[in-house]
C-alpha positions, 0 to 999 in steps of 0.5 A: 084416251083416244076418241074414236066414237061418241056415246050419249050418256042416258041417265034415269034417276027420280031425283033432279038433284041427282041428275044436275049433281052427276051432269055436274061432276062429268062435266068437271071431270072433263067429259064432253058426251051427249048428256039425255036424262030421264027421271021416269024409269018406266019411260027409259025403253021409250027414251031409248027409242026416241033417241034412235029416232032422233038419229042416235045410233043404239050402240053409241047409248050407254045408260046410267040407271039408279037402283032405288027409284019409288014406282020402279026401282033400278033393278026392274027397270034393268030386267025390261031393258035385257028382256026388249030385243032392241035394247037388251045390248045396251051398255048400262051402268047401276049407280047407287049410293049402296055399296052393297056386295047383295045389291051388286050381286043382283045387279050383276046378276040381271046383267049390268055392264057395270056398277058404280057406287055414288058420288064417282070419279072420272076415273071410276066411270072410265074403268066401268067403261073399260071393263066392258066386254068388246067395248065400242065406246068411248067417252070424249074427254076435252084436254084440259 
């Protein structure tokens, strides 16, 4: 896969656990991107703007959100992102470990970019990316 842009993988998930497994697995898997986590889903849009003001441009974000979070479920927080008009393009991915066709429907539905169902493959995340509508993104993979 050619690199020609960098994204910075943003992912929000209440469990630590979660977080450093998935660092874990695309680190292992080979991709090399910026890696910003966030356990607060209510602090995602607040996450998003600090990162822009660090200098990261919005449309080099994509965001990996988990669907069943205790104060704010994956799905609300998809409903603020697509309702804030300086984020509602940003790329985001549901992860869950539901597979679902309800909960996909309804992710899909609130306007997901992608949905992938936990624990995934390199593969599986590079198809979700793929399938992205006038992808810009590329993630980097360092050659093995």
């Amino acid at each position: 896969m050619p690199n020609t842009s960098e994204i910075t993988l943003v992912m929000v998930d209440d469990n630590a656990d979660e977080i450093f497994l998935t660092r874990r697995q695309v680190r292992r898997d080979g991709i090399v991107n910026n890696f910003v986590s966030e356990k607060k889903p209510e602090n995602l849009l607040a996450t998003l703007s600090h990162l822009g003001k660090t200098g990261i441009d919005k449309s080099k974000i994509m965001v990996l959100l988990d669907i069943n979070m205790p104060r704010s479920n994956g799905f609300e927080t998809l409903k603020k992102v697509r309702s804030d008009r300086e984020f509602k393009d940003v790329p985001v991915i549901m992860l869950s470990a539901s597979d679902d066709a309800a909960d996909m429907f309804e992710a899909f539905d609130l306007g997901a970019s992608g949905y992938i169902v936990k624990p995934f493959k390199a593969d599986e995340f590079f198809a979700a990316l793929t399938n992205l509508p006038d992808v810009k993104y590329q993630l980097i993979r360092q050659v093995q």
